[in-house]
GUZA-41734 format. One record per residue (C-alpha): x, y, z; residue in three letters. Coordinates in pm, whole numbers, plus 50000, padded with zeros to 5 digits. Layout:
residues N
XYZAla ...
end
This chain:
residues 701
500005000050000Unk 501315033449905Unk 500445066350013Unk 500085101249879Unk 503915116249926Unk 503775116049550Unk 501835151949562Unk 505765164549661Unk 506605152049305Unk 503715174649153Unk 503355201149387Unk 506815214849322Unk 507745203148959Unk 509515232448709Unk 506625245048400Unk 503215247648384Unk 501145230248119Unk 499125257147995Unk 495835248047828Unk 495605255247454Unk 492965257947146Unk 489525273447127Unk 487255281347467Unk 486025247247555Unk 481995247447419Unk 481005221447693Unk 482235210148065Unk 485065195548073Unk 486415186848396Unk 490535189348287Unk 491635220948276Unk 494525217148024Unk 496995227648297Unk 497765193548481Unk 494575201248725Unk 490965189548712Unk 488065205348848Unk 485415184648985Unk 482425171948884Unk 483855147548662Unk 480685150948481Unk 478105180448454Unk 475685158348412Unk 473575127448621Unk 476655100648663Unk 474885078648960Unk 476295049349156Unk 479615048049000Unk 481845016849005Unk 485195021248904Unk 488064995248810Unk 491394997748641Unk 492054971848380Unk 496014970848259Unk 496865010448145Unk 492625018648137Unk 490645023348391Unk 486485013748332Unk 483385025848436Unk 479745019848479Unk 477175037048647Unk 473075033248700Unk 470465037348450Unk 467565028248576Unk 464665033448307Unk 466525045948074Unk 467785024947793Unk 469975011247622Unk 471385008647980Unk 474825006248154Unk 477515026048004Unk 480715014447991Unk 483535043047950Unk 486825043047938Unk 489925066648074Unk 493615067248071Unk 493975094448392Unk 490435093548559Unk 489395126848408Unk 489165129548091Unk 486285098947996Unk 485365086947654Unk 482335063447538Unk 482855023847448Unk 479535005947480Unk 476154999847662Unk 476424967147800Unk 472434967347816Unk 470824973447487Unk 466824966947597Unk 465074956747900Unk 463984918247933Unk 460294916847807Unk 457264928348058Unk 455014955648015Unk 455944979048286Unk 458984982548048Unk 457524995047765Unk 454375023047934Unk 452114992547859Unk 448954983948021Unk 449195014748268Unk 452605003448427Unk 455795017248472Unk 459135016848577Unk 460115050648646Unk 462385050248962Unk 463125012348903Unk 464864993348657Unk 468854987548639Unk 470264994748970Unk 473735000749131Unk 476004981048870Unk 479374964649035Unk 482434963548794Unk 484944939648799Unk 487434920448588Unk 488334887648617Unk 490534861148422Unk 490084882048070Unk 486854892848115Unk 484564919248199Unk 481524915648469Unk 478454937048551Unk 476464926548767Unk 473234948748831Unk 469894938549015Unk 466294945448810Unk 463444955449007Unk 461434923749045Unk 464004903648774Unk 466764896448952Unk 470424900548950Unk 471594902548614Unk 475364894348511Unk 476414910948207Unk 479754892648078Unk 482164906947797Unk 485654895247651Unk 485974930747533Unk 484734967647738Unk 483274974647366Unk 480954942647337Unk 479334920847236Unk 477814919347609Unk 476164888247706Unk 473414883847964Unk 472324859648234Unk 470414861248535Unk 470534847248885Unk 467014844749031Unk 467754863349351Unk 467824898449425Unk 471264910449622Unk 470434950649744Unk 473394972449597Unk 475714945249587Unk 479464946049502Unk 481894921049421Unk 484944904349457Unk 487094878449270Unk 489294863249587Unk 492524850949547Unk 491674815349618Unk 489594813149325Unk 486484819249530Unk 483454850649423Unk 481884865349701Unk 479074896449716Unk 478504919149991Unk 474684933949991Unk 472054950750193Unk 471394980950413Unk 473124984050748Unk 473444947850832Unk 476014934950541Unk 475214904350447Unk 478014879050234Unk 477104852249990Unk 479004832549759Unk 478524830649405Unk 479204800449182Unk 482324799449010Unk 480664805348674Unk 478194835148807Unk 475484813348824Unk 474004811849120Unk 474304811949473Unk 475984786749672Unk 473304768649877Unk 473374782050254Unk 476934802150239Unk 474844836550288Unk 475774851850604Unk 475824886150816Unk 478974899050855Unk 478854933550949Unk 475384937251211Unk 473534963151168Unk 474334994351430Unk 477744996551243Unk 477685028551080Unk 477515007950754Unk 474995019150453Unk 474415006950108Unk 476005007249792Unk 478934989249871Unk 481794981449707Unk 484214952949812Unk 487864950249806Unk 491174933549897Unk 494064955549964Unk 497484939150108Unk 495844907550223Unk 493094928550397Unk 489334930850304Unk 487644965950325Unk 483774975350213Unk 483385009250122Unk 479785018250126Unk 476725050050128Unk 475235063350435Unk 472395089350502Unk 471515085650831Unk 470695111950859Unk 472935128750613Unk 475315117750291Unk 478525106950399Unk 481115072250292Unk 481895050550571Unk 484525019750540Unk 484724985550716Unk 487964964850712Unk 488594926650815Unk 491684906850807Unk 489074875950723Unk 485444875750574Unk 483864868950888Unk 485974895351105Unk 486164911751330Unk 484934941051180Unk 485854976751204Unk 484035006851045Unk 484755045051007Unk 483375071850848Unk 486535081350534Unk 484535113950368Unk 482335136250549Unk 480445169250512Unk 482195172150186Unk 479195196249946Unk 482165217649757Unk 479345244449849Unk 476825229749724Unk 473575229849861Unk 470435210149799Unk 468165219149570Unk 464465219849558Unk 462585187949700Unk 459725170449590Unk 457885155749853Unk 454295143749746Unk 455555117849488Unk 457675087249541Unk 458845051549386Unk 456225033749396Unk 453585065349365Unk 451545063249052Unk 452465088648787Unk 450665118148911Unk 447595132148667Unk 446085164248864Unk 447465197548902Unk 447645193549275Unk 449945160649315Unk 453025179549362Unk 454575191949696Unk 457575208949668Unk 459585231949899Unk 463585246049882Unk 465795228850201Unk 467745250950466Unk 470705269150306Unk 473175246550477Unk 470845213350493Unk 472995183050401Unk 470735158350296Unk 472125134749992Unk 474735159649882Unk 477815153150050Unk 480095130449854Unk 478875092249924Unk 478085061649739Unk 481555050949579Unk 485025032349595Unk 488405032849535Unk 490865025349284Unk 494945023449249Unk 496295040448930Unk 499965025248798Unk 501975049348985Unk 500555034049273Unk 499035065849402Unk 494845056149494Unk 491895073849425Unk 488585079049512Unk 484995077749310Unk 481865084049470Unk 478485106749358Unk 476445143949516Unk 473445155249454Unk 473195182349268Unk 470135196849200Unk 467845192748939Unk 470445178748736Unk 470545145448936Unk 473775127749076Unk 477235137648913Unk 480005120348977Unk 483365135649170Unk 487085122449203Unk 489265125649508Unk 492295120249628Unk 493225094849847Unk 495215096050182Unk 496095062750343Unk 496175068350753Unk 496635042251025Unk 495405018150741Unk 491925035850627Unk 491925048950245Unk 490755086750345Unk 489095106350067Unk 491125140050094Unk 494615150750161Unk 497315147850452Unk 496375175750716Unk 492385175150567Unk 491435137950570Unk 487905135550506Unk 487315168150285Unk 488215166949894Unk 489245192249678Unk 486965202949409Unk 490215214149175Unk 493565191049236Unk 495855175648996Unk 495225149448788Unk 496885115048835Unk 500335108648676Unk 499435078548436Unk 502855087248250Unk 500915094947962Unk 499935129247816Unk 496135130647831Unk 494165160347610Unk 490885178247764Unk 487955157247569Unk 484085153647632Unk 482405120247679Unk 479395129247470Unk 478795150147182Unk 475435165647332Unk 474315182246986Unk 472715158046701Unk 471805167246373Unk 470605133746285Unk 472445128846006Unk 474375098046105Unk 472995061746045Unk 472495058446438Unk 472195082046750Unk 474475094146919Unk 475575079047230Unk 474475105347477Unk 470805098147345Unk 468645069547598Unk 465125061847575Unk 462415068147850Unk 461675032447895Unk 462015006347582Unk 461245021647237Unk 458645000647027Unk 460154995046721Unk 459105004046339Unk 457575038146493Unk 460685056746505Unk 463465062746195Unk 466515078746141Unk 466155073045778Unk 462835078745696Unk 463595110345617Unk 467205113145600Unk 468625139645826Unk 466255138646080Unk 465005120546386Unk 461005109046283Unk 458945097846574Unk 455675083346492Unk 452685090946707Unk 451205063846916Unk 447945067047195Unk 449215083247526Unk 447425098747819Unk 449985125047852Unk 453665133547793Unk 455155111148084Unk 453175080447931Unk 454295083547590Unk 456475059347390Unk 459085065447179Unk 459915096147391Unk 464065104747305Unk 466095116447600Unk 469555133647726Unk 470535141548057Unk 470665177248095Unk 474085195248163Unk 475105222248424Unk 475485245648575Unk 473835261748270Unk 472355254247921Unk 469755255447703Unk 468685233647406Unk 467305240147102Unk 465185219046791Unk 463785220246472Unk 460765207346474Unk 458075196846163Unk 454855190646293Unk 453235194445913Unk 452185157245903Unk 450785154446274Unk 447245140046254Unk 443855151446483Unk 445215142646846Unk 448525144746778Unk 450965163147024Unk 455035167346957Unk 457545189647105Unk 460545195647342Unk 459895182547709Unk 461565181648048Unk 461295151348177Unk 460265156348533Unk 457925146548809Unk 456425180448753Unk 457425175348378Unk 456705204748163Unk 457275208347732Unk 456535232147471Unk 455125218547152Unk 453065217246851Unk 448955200746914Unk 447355189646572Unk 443535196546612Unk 440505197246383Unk 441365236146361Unk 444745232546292Unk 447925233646448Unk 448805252446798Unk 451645261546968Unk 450985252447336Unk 453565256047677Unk 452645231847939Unk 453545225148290Unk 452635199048498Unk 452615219248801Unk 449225233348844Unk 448135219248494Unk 449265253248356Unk 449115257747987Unk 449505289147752Unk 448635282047331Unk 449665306247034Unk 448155302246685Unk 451005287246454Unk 451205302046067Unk 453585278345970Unk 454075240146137Unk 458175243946066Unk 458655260946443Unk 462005263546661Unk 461755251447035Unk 464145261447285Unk 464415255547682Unk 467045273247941Unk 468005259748224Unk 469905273348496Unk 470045243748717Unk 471795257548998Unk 468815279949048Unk 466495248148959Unk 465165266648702Unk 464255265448324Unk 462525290648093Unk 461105278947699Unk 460855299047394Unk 459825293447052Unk 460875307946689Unk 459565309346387Unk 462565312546183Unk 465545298446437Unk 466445336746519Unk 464195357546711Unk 462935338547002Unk 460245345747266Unk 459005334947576Unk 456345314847612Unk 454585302847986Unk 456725309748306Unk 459475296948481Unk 459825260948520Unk 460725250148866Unk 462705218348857Unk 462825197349205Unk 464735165049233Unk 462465137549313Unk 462135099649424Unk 459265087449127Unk 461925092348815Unk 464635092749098Unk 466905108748799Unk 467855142848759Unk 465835165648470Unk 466535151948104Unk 465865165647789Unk 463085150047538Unk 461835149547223Unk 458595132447180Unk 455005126246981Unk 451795109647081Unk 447975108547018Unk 445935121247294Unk 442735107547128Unk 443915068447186Unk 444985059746825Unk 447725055846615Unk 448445090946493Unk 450835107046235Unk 454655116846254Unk 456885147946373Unk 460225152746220Unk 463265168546488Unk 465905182746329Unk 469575206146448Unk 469085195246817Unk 471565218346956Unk 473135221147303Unk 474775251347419Unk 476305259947758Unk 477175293547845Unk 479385283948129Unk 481815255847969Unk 484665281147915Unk 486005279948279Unk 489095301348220Unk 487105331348213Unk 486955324848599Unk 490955327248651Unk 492025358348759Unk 495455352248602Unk 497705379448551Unk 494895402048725Unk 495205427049021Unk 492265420949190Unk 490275426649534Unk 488805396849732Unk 485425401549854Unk 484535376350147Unk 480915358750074Unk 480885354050469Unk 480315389550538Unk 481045410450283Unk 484275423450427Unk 487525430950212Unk 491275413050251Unk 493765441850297Unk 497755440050444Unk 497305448250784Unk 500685475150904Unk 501795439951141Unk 502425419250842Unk 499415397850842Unk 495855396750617Unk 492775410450801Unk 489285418950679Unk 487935451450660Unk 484395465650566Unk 484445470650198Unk 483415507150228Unk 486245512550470Unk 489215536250347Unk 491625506350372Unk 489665488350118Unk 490505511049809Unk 494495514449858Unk 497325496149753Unk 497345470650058Unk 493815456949942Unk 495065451549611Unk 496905419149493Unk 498545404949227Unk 497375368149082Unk 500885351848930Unk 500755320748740Unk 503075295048868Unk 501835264348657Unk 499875238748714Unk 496655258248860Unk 499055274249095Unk 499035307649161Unk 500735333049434Unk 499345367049556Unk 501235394049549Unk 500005424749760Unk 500505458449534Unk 501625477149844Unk 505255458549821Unk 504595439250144Unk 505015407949974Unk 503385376449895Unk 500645358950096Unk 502415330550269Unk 501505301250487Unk 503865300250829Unk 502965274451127Unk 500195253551093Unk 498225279750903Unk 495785293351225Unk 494725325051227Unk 497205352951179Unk 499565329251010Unk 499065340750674Unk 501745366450665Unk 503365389050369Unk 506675377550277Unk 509055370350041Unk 507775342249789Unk 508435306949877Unk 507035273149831Unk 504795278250144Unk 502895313149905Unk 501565284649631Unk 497945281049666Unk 495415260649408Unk 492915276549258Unk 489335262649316Unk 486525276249075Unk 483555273149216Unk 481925295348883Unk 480975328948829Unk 483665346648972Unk 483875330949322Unk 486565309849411Unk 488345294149692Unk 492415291449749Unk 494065258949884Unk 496965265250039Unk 499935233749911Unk 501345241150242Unk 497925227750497Unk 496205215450258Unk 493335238250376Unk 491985264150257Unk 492315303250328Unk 489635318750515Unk 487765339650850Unk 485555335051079Unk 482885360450927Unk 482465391551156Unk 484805382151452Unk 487325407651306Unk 490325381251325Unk 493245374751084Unk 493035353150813Unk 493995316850819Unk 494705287950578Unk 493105265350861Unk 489485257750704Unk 488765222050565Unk 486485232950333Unk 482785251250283Unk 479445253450396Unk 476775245850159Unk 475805286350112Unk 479445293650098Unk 479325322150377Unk 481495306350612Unk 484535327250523Unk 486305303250317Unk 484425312249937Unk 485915344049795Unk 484425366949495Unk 487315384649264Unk 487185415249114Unk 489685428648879Unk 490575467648993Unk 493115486648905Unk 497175485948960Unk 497945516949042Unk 
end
């Protein structure tokens, strides 16, 4: 086992890797500078398993009604991810797969994959609501995938290959619970199921099962009663056990978004305009967010790291990477001196490879290839013959079959949608839509709300709907050739439609969307195109065309202050960093004198590798870390290893520094009038604990 003292290698190494080419168009979580910035993904990334196959490392993650189903990517340094296969092309037959017969499977379906590797080939194994646990087996990470099923349903299990030849799972909630698989993934072996860990153990779900050094560990989810990843560890599978908590209270200042609370799992699809219940949590309410439900994984330099998932809104769970600190034999998410607490911007992992910034998805689709893209899933399983891709070449045709609403229609296209901001836009041609037909741009929500194009005996009608309150707004169409647009700004939870005639000049239509995060699609907010017959038959056809994703927020080095002079504003209280006459940085009100002159003023230098120094324009010196970093010990003083701090964008202009010295980050205590330190292991969920910091770029003087 081998712990982190490889940061000494990359904290101090000579150059900076500065990132090149045009403004990125869509998140990418490298930075093109040797860092990352965290979420891996922008997007909903849930129940991550992780493993590391030769010079790749593999991933999978849930998918729950959404199919094909499973994703399998691919990376050579953890960051920077890239498409192979779906391991699950369609859902075993059963009409609560397919909106049949009034059922559904929103909320259900494929469930917390494990990932492993064993003897030359690949293994998912993923429970089915009601089907069982299902082992998907491949030679190769790009397919074929084959599929069996063991007739027994193990709760978020993981894992392991042993070294004696031997497969066991770990499964359940609280009490873990061992069983033995057959040596060809068949079964169970008759009466071998066990508790290990009893419940009252700190120990959630979502497990995932290991042997490091000769020792066993289960990593799993807790959130009683808030997110956090707790760890067990055995020197034999029967124990004694021992569990701690290895990440805690870790949001990266993120706080929960709005909650629904009148629908659930196994609630029916709701139908009136007073189902919904929603309300917006405390400001520094936990909940799900902080990081949980994940593992760990050794990269060939030996150096570990850590996977897990946060909730983030309305967009669902993202995934997140994290260091990994090995201490008195626990793998820690965080760093020495901060054990617990992860950075949201640290550098990638040496893989001894150059790796290039590169999406997993292209988001945008004009249709024009003989098969979707990958980023495109189906809400439940399509019915085949009623959609075409070459119909009419170029575009995406979706035949209209009998549904009692948006949420229950079939053949309805879907993408996750991506934060922090962005809005799509689509062609649509609703000119051979029959009486009854309906066809447009939806959110996919539990409230959902779309904007589309109703065929009636009149003619056609532009009509904005929201599920929330059964709200709905309809404009006379002259032409059935319309644009439809939706922006979201899902850190407010928020979306707004618009519609064009000619793809240029777009208006408003209805109000704000409010988007809550909810447990009856238990996904975050997708995009879809869809078309059904409200009038119970088989209707006509809509044609999508130049689906286009844009997000104004992708270029992140807009955010840097490199280069700048600048003033830091304190979110805690408003107060102003200035160079107090003793030599040390104090806050002061930001309409005090102070706060204009030269000691309030600082410059940002680039010193490679998302490190940057701050030099005060008064001459004092450069911010620097002495002792332990408490209060008063960030002093001005000549540059040195101990001024290097890492940037951390948290997005429109505020940011937090991590000082390479602690480890921690630089910060007050808001309104107590004290010194700055570079003591605090990271934010509050509203950010105003004195640790987030707004820039603004003034003048040098």
């Amino acid at each position: 086992m081998r712990a982190s003292g490889v940061w000494l290698v990359l904290l101090f190494a000579l150059g900076a890797v500065q990132a090149s080419g045009p403004p990125a168009a869509t998140w990418m979580a490298d930075n093109g500078n040797g860092t990352y910035t965290n979420p891996l993904f922008h997007d909903e990334f849930s129940d991550p398993d992780l493993i590391r196959v030769g010079d790749w490392f593999y991933m999978t993650g849930t998918t729950m009604h959404a199919v094909p189903g499973l994703p399998v990517l691919r990376s050579r340094d953890l960051v920077n991810w890239e498409f192979v296969s779906y391991a699950m092309p369609d859902f075993p037959p059963g009409a609560e797969y397919r909106l049949e017969d009034g059922r559904d499977l929103y909320g259900q379906g494929i469930w917390a994959p494990s990932l492993r590797h064993h003897d030359g080939r690949f293994h998912i194994f993923a429970n089915i609501n009601g089907r069982g646990l299902h082992v998907f087996s491949a030679r190769d990470a790009a397919g074929p995938w084959t599929r069996s099923v063991i007739e027994r349903n193990l709760h978020d299990l993981s894992v392991l290959f042993d070294d004696d030849g031997r497969v066991w799972a770990v499964f359940n909630y609280n009490e873990v619970r061992l069983v033995e698989l057959k040596p060809d993934l068949s079964g169970v072996v008759e009466g071998s199921e066990r508790v290990i860990i009893p419940a009252g153990n700190g120990m959630g779900e979502g497990h995932h099962f290991y042997k490091v050094d000769g020792r066993y560990y289960i990593i799993s989810a807790n959130y009683a009663p808030v997110g956090r990843m707790q760890a067990a560890r055995a020197d034999a599978l029967d124990g004694p056990w021992e569990t701690v908590a290895i990440s805690a209270s870790e949001t990266m200042g993120t706080q929960r978004g709005w909650w629904e609370n009148g629908v659930g799992q196994r609630t029916p699809v709701p139908t009136g305009a007073t189902a919904f219940s929603m309300h917006k949590p405390g400001d520094n309410a936990l909940g799900a967010v902080p990081l949980h439900q994940g593992g760990i994984v050794q990269a060939p330099d030996g150096s570990w790291w850590g996977f897990s998932m946060m909730d983030v809104k309305s967009i669902g769970r993202t995934t997140y990477l994290s260091p990994v600190t090995w201490h008195e034999g626990w793998p820690y998410f965080g760093l020495a001196g901060n054990l617990g607490r992860s950075p949201r911007t640290w550098f990638k992992p040496d893989v001894g490879t150059d790796t290039a910034p590169r999406a997993t998805y292209t988001r945008s689709d004009d249709f024009s290839a003989p098969t979707l893209q990958p980023v495109w899933q189906w809400n439940h399983a399509p019915l085949g013959g009623r959609w075409s891709l070459d119909e009419r070449p170029g575009a995406l045709r979706l035949h209209a079959r009998p549904a009692d609403g948006f949420l229950w229609a079939r053949n309805t296209l879907t993408q996750r949608v991506i934060g922090p901001e962005s809005t799509a836009t689509v062609q649509l041609d609703a000119s051979a839509l029959t009486d009854g037909d309906v066809a447009g741009l939806g959110l996919l929500n539990m409230p959902a709300a779309w904007l589309g194009v109703v065929q009636g005996r009149e003619g056609a009608t532009l009509r904005w709907h929201s599920q929330l309150g059964d709200r709905h707004v309809d404009v006379p169409l002259a032409s059935p050739r319309v644009f439809l647009r939706v922006a979201g700004d899902y850190d407010q939870d928020l979306a707004q439609f618009s519609w064009s005639a000619d793809g240029e000049r777009f208006t408003d239509i209805g109000g704000p969307v409010r988007l809550p995060y909810q447990l009856k699609t238990f996904q975050g907010t997708r995009y879809a195109l869809f078309a059904y017959n409200a009038e119970g038959r088989d209707g006509g056809h809509a044609d999508f065309d130049e689906f286009r994703v844009d997000e104004p927020l992708a270029d992140r080095s807009r955010n840097l202050a490199l280069g700048q002079v600048v003033a830091l504003h304190n979110l805690g209280d408003g107060t102003v960093a200035r160079v107090h006459p003793l030599g040390v940085l104090q806050p002061v009100a930001a309409d005090a004198k102070e706060a204009g002159e030269a000691g309030a003023r600082f410059r940002v230098h680039d010193r490679g590798r998302g490190r940057v120094a701050l030099e005060a324009m008064d001459g004092s010196g450069f911010l620097t870390v002495v002792g332990i970093g408490l209060s008063a010990d960030v002093r001005l003083l000549p540059e040195s290893d101990a001024s290097l701090f890492l940037w951390q964008d948290l997005l429109r202009g505020e940011f937090m520094l991590l000082s390479l010295k602690t480890n921690r980050y630089l910060g007050i205590l808001p309104e107590s009038g004290e010194p700055y330190a570079a003591d605090r292991p990271g934010p509050r969920p509203d950010r105003k604990d004195g640790t987030v910091l707004r820039w603004q770029a003034v003048a040098a003087d």
